[in-house]
Backbone bond lengths (Angstrom), bond angles and torsions (degrees), N, CA, C in turn:
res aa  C-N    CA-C-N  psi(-1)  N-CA   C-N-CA  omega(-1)  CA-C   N-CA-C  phi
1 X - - - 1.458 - - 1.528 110.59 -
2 X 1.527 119.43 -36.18 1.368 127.04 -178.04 1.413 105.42 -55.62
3 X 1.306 123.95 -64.42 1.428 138.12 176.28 1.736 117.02 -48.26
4 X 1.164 123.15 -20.42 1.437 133.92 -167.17 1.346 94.21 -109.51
5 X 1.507 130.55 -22.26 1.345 128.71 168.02 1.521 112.55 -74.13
6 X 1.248 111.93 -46.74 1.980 125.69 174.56 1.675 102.79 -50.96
7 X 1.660 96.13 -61.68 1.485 82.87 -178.97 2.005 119.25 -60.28
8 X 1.174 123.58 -53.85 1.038 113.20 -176.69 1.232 122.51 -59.51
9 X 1.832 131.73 -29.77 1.596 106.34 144.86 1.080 128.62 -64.84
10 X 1.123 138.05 16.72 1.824 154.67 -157.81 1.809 81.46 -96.36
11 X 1.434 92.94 -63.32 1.719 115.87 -167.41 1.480 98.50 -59.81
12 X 0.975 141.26 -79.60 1.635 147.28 -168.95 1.167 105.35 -49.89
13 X 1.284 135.31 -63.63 1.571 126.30 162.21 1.212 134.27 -24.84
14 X 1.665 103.18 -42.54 1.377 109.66 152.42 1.598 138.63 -70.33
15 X 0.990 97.61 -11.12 1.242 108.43 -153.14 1.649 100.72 -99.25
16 X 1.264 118.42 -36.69 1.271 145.16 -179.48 1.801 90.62 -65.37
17 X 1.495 108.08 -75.76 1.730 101.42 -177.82 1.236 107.69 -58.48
18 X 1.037 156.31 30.69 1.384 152.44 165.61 1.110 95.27 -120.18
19 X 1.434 145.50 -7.04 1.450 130.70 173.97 1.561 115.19 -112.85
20 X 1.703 100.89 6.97 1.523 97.98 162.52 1.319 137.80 -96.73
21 X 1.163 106.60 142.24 1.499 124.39 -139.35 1.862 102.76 -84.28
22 X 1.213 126.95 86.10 1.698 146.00 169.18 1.432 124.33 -65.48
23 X 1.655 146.38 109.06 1.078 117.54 146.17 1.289 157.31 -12.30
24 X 0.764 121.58 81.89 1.749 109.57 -177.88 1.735 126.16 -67.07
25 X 1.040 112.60 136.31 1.204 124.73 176.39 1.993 97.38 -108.82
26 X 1.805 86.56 152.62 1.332 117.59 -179.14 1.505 108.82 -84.28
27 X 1.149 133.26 -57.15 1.301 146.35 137.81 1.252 147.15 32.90
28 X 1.772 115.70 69.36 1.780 92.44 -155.15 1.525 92.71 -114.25
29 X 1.613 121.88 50.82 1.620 120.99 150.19 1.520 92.70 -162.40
30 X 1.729 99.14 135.30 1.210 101.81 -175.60 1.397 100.45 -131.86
31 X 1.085 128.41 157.16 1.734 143.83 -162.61 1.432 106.79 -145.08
32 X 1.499 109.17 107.86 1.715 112.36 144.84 1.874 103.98 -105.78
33 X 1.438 91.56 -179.05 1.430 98.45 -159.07 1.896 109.39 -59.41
34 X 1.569 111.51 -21.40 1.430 112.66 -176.13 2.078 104.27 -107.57
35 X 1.372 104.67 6.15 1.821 92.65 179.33 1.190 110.01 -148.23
36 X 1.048 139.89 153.79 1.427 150.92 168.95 1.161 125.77 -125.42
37 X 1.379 119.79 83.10 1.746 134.78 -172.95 1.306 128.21 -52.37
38 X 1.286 147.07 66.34 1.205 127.39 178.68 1.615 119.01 -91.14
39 X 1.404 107.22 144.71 1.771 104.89 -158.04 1.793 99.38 -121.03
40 X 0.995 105.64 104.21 1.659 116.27 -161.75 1.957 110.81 -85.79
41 X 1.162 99.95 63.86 1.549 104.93 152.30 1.574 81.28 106.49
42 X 1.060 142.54 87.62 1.308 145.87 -157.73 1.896 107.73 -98.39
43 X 1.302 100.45 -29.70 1.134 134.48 -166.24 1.911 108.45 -71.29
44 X 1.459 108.11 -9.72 1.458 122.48 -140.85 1.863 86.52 -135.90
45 X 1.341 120.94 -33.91 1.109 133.65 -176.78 1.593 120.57 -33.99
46 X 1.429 142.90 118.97 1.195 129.98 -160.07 1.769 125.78 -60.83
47 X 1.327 90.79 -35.88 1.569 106.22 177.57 1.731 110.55 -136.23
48 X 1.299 128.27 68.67 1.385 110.88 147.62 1.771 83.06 -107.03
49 X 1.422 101.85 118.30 1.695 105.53 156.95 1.581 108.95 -126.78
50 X 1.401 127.17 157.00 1.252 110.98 173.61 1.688 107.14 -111.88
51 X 1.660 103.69 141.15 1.759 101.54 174.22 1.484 136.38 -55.98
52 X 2.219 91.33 -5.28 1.336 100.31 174.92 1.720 86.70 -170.34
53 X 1.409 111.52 175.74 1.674 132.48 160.48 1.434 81.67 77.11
54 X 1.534 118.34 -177.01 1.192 148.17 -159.47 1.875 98.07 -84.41
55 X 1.523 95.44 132.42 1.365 109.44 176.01 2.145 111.89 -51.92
56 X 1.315 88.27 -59.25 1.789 99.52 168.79 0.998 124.59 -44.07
57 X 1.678 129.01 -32.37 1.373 128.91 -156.14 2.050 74.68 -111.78
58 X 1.231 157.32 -54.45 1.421 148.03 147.31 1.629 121.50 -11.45
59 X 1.285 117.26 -53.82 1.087 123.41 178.01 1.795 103.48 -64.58
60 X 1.191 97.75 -61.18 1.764 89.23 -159.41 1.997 97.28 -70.74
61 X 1.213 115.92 -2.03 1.459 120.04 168.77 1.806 102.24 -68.94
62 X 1.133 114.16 -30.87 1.967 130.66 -138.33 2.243 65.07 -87.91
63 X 1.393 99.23 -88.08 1.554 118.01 176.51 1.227 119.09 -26.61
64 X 1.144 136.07 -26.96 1.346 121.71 177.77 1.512 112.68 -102.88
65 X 1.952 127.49 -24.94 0.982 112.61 166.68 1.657 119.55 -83.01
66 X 1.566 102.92 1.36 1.680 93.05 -176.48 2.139 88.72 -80.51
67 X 1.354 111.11 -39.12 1.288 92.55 -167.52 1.145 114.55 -54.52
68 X 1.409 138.65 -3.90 1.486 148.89 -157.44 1.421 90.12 -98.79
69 X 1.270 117.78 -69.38 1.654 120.66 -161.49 1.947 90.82 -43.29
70 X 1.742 93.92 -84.81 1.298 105.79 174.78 1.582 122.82 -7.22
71 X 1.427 100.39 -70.98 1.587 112.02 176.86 1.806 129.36 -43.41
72 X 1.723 86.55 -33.97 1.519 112.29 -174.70 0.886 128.14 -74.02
73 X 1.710 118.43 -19.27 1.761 141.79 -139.32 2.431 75.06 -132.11
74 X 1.437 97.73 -66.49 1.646 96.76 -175.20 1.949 103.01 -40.67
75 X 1.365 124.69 -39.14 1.239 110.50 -175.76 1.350 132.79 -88.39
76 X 1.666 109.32 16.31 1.227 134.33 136.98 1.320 137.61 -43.27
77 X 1.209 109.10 -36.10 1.456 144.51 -155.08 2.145 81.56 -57.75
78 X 1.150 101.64 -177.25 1.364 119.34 150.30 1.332 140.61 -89.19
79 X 1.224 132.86 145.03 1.711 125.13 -155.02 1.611 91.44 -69.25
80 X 1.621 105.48 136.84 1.396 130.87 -173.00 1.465 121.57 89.29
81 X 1.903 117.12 -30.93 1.320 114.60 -175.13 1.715 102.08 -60.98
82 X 1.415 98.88 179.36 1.328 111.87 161.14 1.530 107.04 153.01
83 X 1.553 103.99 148.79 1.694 127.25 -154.85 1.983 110.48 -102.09
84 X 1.157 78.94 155.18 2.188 81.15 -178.24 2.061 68.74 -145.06
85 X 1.819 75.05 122.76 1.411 99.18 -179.88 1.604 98.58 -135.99
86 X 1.840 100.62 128.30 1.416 102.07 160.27 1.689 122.38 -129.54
87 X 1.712 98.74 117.71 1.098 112.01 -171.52 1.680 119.01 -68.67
88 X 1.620 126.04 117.77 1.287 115.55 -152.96 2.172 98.74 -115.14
89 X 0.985 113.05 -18.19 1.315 105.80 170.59 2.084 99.50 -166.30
90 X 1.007 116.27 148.80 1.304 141.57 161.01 1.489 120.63 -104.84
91 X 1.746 120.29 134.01 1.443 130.84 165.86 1.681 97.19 -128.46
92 X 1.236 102.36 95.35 1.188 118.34 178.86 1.908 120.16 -66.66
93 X 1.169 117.38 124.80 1.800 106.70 -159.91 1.481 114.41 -50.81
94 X 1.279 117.01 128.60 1.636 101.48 173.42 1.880 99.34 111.28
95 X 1.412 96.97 168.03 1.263 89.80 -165.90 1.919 104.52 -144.99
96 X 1.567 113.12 116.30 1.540 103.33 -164.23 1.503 87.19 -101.52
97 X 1.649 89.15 115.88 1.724 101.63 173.85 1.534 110.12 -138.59
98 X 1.285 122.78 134.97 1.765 139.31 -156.75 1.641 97.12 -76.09
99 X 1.155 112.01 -5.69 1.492 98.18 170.59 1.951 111.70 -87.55
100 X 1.166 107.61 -4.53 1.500 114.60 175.68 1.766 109.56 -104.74
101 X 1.004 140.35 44.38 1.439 138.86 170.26 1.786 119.81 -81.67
102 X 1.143 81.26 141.38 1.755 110.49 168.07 1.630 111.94 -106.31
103 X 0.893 123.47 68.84 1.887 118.99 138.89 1.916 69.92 110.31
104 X 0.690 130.11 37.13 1.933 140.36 159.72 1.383 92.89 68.07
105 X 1.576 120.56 67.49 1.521 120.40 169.13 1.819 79.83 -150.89
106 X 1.296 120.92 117.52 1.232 147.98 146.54 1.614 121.02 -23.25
107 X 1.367 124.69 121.80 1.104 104.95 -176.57 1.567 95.91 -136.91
108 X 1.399 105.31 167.27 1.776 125.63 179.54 1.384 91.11 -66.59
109 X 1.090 126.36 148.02 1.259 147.60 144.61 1.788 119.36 -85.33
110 X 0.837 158.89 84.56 1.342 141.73 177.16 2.206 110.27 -84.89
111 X 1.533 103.54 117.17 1.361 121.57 170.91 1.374 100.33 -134.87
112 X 1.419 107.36 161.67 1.552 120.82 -172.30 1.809 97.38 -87.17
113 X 1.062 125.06 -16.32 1.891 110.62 152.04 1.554 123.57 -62.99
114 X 1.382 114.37 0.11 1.221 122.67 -174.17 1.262 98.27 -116.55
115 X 1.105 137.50 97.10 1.762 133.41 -160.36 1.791 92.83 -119.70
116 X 1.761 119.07 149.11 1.581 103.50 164.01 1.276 113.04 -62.17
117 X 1.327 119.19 166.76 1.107 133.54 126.13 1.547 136.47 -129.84
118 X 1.987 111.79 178.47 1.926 89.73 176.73 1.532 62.90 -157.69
119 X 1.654 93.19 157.68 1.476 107.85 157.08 1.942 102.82 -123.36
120 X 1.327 104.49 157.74 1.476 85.49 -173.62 1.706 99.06 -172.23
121 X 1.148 145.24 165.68 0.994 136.07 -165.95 2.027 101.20 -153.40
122 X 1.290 106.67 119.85 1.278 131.69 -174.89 1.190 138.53 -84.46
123 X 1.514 132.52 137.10 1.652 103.65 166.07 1.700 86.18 -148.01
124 X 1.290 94.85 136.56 1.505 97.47 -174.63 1.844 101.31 -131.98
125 X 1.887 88.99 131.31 1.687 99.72 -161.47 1.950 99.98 -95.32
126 X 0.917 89.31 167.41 1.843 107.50 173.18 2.177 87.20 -88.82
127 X 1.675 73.19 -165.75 1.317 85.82 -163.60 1.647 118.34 -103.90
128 X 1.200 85.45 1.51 2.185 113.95 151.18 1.050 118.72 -89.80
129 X 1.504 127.32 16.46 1.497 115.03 -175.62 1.609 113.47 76.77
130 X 1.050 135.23 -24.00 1.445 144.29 -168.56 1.641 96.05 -61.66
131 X 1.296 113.81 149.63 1.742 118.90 145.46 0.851 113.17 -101.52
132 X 1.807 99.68 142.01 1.813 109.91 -157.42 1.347 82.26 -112.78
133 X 1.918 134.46 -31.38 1.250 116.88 -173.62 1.716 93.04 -145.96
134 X 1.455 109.45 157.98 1.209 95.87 -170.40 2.006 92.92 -142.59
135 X 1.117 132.46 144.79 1.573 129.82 -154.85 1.602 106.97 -141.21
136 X 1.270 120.54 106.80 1.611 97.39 154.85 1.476 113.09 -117.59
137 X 1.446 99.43 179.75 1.589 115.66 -171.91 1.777 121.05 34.30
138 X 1.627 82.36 51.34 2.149 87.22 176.96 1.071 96.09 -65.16
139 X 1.100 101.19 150.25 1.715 101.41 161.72 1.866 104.26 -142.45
140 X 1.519 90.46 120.95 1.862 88.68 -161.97 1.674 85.14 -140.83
141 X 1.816 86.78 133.94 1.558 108.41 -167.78 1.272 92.61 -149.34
142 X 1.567 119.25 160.27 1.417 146.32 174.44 1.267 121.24 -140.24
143 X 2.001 91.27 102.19 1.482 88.36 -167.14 1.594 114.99 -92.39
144 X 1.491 101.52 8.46 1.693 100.49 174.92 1.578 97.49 -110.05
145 X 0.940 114.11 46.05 1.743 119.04 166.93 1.629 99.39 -36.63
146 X 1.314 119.33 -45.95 1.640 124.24 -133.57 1.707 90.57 -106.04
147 X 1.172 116.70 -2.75 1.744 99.78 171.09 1.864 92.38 -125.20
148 X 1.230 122.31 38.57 1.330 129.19 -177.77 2.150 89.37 -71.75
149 X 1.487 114.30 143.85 1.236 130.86 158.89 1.829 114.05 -49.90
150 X 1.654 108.28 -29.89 1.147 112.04 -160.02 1.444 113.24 -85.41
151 X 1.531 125.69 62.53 1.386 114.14 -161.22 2.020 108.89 -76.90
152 X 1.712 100.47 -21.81 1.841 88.67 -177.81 1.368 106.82 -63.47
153 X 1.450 131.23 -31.72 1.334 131.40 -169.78 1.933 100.42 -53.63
154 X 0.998 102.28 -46.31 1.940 104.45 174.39 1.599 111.05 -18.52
155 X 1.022 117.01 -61.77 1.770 119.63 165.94 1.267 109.96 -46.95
156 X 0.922 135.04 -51.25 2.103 130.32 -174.42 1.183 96.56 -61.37
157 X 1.378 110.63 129.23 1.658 110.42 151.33 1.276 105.55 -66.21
158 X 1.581 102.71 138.19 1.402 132.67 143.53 2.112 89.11 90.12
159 X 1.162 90.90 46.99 1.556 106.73 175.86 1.216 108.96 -57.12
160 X 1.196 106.30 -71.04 1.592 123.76 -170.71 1.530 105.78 -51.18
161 X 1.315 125.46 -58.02 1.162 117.36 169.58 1.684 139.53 -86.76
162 X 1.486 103.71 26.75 1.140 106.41 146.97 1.806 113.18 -116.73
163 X 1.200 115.76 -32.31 1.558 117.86 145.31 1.491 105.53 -17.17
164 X 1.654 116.90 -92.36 1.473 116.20 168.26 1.773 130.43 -26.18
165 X 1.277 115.30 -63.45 1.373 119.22 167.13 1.602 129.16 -43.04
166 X 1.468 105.59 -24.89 1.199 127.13 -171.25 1.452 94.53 -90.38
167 X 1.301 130.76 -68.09 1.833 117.77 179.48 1.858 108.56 -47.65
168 X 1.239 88.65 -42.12 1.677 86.21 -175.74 1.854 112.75 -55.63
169 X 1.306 117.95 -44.84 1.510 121.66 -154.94 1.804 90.48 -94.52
170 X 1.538 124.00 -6.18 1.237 118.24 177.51 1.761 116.40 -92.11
171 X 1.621 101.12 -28.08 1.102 137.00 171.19 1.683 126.19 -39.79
172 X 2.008 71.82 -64.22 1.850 82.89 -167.15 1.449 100.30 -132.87
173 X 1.254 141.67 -13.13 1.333 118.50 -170.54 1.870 91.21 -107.14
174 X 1.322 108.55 -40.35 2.045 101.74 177.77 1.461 103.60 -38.95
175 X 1.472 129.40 -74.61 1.139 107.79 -172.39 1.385 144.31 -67.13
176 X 1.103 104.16 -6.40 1.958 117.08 149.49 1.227 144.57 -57.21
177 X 1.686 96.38 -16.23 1.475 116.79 168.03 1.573 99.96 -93.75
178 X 1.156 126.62 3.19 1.576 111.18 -169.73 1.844 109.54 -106.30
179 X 1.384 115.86 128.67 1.260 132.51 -140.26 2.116 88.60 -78.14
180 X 1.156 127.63 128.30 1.469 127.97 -161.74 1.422 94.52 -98.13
């Protein structure tokens, strides 16, 4: 019974962030002063699905908070760096499948067989404009999302995958800015 209780706030938690209500932007490249987003066929992407409302008005929800994470983690960088990132597919954590409904509105499932993913391809400049490293077809996923330390992040949408993005850009692009 304990376990059937976890999962069903597992479920409502989700279910709740899927019913909050986001701006949408039109927008498929976005620019702050350290990143430049381009989102390559978004439309084609394996998993932006939504647990409810229109797939289109989900997607450009999916796109505008990754440019945030992204944007947030790029202004880390060091004064002058900055990244031109193109995002080429998303597997968003969790899995919205019609055999799991509440009152016939679809909801995310989140299980650790459902891990994020992004594929995306990079070039990250010095502070001359130069590229110091340049990346295609990353493909960076976290398949222990679900024993992550970070349990307050659980409330943010799209936790897990900025959780993930965050080991990755601490990983591999921080120490590329560091002078050898």
């Amino acid at each position: 019974m304990r376990k059937f209780t976890g999962y069903l706030t597992t479920v409502l938690c989700a279910t709740v962030l899927s019913f909050q209500v986001h701006a949408a932007t039109t927008e498929k490249a976005a620019t702050t002063s350290a990143v430049k987003m381009t989102w390559l066929n978004p439309e084609k992407f394996s998993d932006i699905r939504p647990a409810n409302g229109s797939r289109k008005a989900y997607q450009e929800r999916v796109m505008k908070a990754f440019d945030k994470i992204l944007g947030d983690l790029a202004e880390k960088l060091p004064p002058g760096y900055s990244m031109e990132i193109s995002v080429k597919d998303i597997d968003l954590a969790g899995d919205v499948n019609p055999m799991y409904r509440i009152d016939n509105t679809d909801i995310r499932v989140i299980k650790d067989i459902y891990f994020p993913r992004i594929k995306l391809d990079y070039v990250l400049f010095d502070q001359n404009k130069q590229p110091i490293r340049q990346e295609s077809d990353v493909k960076i996923k976290d398949m222990g999302f679900m024993t992550s330390n970070h349990i307050g992040y659980q409330s943010r949408e799209f936790a897990y995958e900025h959780e993930m993005l965050k080991k990755w850009f601490n990983k591999v692009i921080v120490p590329q800015t560091v002078s050898k």
